[in-house]
NUGULO-288804 format. One record per residue: residue in one letter; x, y, z of N, C-alpha, C in turn. Coordinates in steps of 0.1 Angstrom, whole numbers, plus 5000, padded with zeros to 4 digits. Last residue first. Layout:
<atoms>
AXYZXYZXYZ/...
</atoms>
This chain:
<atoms>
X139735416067138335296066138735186069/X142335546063141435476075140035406080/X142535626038143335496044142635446061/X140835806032140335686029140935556037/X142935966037141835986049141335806045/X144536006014145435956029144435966034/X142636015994143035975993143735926009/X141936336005140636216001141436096006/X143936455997143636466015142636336015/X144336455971145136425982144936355997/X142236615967142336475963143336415971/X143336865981142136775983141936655980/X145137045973145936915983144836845984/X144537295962145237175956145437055961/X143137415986142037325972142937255966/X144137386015144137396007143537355992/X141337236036142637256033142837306023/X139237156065139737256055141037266052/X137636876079138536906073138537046067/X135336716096135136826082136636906084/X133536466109134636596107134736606098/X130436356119131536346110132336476114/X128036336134128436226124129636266117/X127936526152128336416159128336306145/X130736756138129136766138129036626147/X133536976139132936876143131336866145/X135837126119134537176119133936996127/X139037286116137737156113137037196123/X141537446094140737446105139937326103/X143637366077143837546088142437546094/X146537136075144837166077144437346083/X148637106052147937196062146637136066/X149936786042148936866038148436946051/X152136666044152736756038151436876037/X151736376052151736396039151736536031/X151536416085152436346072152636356059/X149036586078150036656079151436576077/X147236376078147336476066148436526066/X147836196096147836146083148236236076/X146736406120148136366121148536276104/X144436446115145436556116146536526113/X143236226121143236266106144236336102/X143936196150144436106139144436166127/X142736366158144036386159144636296152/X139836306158140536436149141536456147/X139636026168139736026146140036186148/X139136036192140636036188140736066172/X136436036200137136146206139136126200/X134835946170135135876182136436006185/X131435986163132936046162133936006173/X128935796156129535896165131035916160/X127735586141128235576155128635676163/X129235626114128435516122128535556132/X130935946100130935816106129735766111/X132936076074131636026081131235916091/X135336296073134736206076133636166081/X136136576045135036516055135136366055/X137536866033137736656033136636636046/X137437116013136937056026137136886021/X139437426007138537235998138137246012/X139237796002139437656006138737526001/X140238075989139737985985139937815995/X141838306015141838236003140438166003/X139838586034140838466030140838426015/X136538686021137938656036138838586033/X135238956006135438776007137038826020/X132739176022133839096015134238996018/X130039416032130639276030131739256020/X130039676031130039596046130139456044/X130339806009130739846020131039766027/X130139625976129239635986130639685998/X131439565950130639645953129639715963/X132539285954133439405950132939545953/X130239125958130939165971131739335967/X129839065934128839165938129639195952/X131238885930131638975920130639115927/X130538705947132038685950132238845939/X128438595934128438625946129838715949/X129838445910128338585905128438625923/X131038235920131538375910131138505911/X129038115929130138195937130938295932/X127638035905127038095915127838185925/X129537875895129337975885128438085898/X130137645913130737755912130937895900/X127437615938127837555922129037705917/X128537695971127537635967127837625950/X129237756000129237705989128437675983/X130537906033129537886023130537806009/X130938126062131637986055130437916044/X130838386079130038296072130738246059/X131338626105131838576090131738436085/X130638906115130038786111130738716103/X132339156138132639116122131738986120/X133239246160132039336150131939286138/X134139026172135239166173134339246162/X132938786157134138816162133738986163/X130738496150130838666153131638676167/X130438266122130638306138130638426139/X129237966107129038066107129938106124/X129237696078129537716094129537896091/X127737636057128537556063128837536080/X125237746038126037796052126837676057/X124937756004125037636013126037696026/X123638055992124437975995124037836000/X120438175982121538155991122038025988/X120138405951119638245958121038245971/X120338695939121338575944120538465951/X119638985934118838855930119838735934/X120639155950121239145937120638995933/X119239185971119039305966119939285950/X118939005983118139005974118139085966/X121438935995121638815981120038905979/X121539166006122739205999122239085988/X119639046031119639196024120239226008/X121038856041120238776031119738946023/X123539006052123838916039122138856031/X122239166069122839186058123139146048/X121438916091120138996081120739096069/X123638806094122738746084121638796080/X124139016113125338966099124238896088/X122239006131122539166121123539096110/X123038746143121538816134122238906127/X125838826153125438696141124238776137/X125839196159125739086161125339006151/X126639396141126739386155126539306169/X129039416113127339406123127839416132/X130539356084130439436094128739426104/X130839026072130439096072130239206084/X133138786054133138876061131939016062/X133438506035132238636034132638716049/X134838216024134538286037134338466030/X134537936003134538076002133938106018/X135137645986134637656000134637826002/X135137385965135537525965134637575978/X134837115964135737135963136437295959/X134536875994133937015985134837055976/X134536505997135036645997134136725994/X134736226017133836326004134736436010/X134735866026135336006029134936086018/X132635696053133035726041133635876042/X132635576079132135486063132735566050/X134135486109134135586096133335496085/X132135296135133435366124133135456114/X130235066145130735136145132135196137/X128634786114129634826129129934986129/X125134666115126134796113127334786123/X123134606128123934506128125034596121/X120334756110120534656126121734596123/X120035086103120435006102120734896111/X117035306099117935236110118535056104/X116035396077115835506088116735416097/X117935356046116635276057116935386069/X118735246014118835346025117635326032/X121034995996119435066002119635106014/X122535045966122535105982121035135985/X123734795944122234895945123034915963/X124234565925125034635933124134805933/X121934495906122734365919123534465927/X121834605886120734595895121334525908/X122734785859123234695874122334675885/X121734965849121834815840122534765849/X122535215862122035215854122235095850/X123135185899123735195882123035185875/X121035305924121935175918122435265899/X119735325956120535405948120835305941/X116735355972117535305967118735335957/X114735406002115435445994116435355986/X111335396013112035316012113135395998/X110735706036110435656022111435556015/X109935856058110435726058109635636047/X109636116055108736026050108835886053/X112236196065110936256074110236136071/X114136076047113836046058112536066067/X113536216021113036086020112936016040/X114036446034112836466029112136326031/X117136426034115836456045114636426045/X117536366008117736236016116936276027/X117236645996116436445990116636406003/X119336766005117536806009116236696005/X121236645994120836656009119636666018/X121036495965121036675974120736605986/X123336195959121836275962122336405967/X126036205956125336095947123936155948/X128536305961127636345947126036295944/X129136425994128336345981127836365971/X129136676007130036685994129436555986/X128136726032129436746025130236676018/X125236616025125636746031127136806029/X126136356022126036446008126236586011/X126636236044127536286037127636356022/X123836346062125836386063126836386054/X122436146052122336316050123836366052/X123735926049123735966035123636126036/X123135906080124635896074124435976066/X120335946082121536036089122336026082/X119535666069118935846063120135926069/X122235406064120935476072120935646068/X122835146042123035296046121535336057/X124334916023123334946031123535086039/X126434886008125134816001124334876014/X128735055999128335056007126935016004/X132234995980130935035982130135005993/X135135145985134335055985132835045987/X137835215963136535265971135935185970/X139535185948139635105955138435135962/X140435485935140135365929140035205939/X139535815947140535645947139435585944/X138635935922140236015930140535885938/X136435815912137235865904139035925912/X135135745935135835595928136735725919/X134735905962134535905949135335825942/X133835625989134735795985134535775970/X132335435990133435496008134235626003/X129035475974131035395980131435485986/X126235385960127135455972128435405975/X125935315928125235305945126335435953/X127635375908127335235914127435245925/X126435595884127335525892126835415901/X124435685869126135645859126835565870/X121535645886122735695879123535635873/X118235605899119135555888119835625882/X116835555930117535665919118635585910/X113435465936114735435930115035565922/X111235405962111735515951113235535948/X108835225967110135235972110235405957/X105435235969106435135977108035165978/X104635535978104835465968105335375974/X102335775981103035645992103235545986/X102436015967101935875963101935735971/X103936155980102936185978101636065975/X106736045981105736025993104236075990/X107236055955107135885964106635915976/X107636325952106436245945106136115952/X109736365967108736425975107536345965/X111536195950111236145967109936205969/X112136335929111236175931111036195941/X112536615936111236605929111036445931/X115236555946114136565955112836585948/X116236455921116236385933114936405943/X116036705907115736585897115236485911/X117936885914116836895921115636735919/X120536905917120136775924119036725927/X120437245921121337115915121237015926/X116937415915118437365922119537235918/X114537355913115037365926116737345923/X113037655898113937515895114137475911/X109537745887110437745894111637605895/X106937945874107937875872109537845881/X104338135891105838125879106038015884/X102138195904102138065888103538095881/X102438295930102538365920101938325899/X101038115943100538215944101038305934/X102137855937100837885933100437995938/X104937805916104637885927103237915931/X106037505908105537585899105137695917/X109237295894107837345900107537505899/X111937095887111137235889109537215894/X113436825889114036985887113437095890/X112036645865112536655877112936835877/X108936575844110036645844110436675857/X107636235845107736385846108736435848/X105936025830106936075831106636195836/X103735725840103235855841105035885840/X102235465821103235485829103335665827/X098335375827099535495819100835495828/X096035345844097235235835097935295825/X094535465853093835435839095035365832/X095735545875094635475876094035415864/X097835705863097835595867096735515870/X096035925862096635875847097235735855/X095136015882094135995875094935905864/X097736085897096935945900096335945888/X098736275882099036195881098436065885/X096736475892096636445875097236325872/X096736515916095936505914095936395900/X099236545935099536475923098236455915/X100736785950099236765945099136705934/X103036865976102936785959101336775960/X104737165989103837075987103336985972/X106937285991106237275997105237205999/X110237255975109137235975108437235990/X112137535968112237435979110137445978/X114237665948112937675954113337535960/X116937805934116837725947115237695951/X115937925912116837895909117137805921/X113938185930113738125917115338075921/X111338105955113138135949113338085938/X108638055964109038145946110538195949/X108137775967107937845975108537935961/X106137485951107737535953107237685963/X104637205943104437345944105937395953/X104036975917104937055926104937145928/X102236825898101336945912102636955919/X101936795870102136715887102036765897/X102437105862100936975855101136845872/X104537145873103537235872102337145873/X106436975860106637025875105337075881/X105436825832105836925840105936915850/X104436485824103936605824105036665830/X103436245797104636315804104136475810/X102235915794102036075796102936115798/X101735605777102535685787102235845786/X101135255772100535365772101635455784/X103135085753103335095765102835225764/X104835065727103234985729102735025741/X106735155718107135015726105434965729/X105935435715106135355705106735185709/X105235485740104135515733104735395718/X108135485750107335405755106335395742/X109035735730109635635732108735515738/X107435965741107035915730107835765724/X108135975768107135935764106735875753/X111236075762110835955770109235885764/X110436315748111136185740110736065751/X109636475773108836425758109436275752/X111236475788110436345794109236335779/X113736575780113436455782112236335781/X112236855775112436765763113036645765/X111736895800110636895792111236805780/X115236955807113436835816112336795808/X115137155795115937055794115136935798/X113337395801113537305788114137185786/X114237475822112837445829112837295813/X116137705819116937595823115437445824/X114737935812115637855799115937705806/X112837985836112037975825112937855813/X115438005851114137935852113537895838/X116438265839117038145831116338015843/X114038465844114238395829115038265827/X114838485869113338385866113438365852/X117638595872116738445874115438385872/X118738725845117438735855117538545859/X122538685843121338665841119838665851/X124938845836123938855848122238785848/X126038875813126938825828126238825834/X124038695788123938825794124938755811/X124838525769124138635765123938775771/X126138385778126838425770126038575764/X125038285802125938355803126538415793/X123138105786122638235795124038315794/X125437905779124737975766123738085776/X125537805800126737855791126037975783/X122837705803123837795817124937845810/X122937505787122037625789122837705799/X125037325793124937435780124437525782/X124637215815125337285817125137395803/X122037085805121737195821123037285817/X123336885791122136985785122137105795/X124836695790125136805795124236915797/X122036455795123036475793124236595801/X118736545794119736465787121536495789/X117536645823118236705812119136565807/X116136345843117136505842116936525827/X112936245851113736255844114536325845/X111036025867111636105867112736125862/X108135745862109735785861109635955860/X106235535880106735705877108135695874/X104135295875105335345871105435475870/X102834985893102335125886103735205889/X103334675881103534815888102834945881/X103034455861101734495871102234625879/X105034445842104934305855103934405866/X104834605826104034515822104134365835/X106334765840105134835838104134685834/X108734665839108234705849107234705849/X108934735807109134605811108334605824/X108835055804107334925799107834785809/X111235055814110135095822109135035818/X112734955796113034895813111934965819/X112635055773112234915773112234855790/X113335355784111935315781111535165780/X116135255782115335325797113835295793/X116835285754116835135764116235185781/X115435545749114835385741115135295750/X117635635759116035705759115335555753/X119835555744119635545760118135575763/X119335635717119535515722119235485736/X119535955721118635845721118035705722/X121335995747121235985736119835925736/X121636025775122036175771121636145750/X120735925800119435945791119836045773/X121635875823121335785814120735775803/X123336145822123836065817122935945814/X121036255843121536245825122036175818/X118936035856119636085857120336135844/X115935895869116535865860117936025858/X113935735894114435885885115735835881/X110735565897112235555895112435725886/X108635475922109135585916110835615909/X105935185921107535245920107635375912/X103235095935104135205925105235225931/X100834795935102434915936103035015932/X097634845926099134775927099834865926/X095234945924095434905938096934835938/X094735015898094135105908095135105924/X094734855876096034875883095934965895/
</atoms>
């Protein structure tokens, strides 16, 4: 099997949260496996499992070390792609499962956000070469200067396939979730959302960047640099799939899709200039072990920097509680949502005044936006967001 194809499929919790599901994932990867591919699956945490662990840290300690709940959160992954394995193994279908570590992802040493550097699949060719469907745990990596242990983050599951599908110059690399591909807004707030069977790397980066659930952001880059064939589909749907391509031909200009945030936090910091603001703030996230944020937008007024961020909301908490304590930084304002449109093509010089004008029929402020050349970005109150989803979609 030296010289045939490899597909990199990652696999998501929900598909995996019982055993049963562990068993019908496995009959889909032998199956694969026995039409001649050579097979990486990537796995999440079964289920809720990430969130428990995270519950259960907090219960133990308001502050948890980050490299310990590394170390706690590193389990979830492992005990997928065990069962995974041993699941195949018993379908007759030779299979391995290794770590972050054993596959060679090398991470930079933020614990809890690392950002891979480099993949050394050494171990894993060998085992494909010898015709083993190879599992491994998504999520983490390993620091080779220090050898700790490292997570990347929520969604990390994603960018561990891609960066493996390039390592391997795989033929494509499939992400398999609960949901169906990509659509024009979260099916759960409108129900009418339409899906989107084809996509280019910019878009998807744009609109995960704000707020897509469907991939990290730092996936879709990554897969773009590599121009790494992308595919998004449902679990047991194979027919309604989003394949992502560095250029789409025949696309029309317009909005594709509407996403939200749904907790947005402004940080006021004393300086003297933007630099001096962000060399305080990255000063203040080491000095209290914090991973950075997601910077949205940043400016400097009148001696003040003040930086627009988000990022998982147990993290904002823990940021937002260390401010109480610090001189030169504090939170600004209320709490805000974000509504983002994405668009094909560019932003056309009239969708701001339009959006404006929808929302505010409907009763909803906007108190500021943010223009990038794929899309606007909306800030509104956090109650009115589904809302705002909702009357923006109307203009697809």
């Amino acid at each position: 099997m030296r010289n045939n194809p490899t597909i990199v499929q990652k696999y998501g919790g929900v598909c995996l949260e019982t055993p049963e599901k562990i068993r019908a994932v496995a009959r889909s990867l032998a199956d694969l496996h026995s039409r001649g591919h050579r097979v990486v699956a990537i796995v999440s945490a079964m289920g809720k499992t990430t969130d428990e662990l995270i519950k259960a840290a907090y219960q133990v300690s308001p502050h948890p070390n980050r490299r310990e709940l590394d170390m706690l959160l590193t389990t979830g992954e492992r005990i997928s792609m065990s069962l995974m394995s041993m699941a195949l193994s018993d379908l007759g279908a030779p299979a391995i499962s290794f770590t972050g570590s054993q596959a060679g992802v090398m991470t930079d040493e933020s614990h809890s956000s690392a950002r891979i550097l480099d993949v050394r699949p050494a171990r894993v060719l060998e085992e494909l070469g010898r015709g083993r469907i190879v599992v491994l745990a998504g999520f983490q990596g390993v620091n080779p200067r220090t050898k700790e242990i490292t997570t990347l983050g929520r969604g990390g599951s994603d960018t561990t396939a891609v960066a493996m599908a390039a390592a391997l110059k795989a033929e494509r690399c499939e992400i398999i979730k609960e949901v169906d591909g990509i659509c024009s807004a979260d099916p759960r707030i409108v129900a009418n959302a339409k899906p989107l069977r084809r996509l280019d790397f910019a878009s998807l980066s744009e609109m995960c960047f704000w707020g897509a659930k469907v991939l990290h952001f730092r996936s879709v880059e990554l897969a773009q640099s590599q121009n790494i064939p992308l595919y998004l589909r449902k679990w047991g749907n194979s027919e309604h799939s989003t394949r992502v391509m560095k250029e789409v031909i025949g696309m029309e200009t317009g909005i594709l899709a509407v996403n939200s945030m749904a907790r947005i936090e402004h940080v006021e910091i004393a300086s003297t200039n933007l630099s001096h603001g962000f060399e305080k703030f990255a000063q203040h996230l080491k000095q209290n072990g914090l991973s950075w944020p997601q910077v949205l937008a940043s400016a400097f007024t009148a001696g003040k920097t003040r930086i627009m961020m988000t990022c998982e909301s147990e993290s904002l908490d823990t940021l937002l509680r260390t401010l109480e304590r610090s001189k030169d930084l504090r939170k600004e304002r209320e709490t805000l949502s974000s509504v983002s449109l994405t668009c094909f093509g560019g932003v056309s010089s009239d969708l701001p005044f339009q959006a404006i004008q929808i929302l505010q029929s409907r009763g909803i402020v906007v108190e500021k936006y943010v223009l990038s050349p794929h899309s606007i970005n909306l800030f509104v109150p956090v109650e009115t967001r589904e809302a705002a989803v909702t009357a923006l979609h109307s203009l697809i």
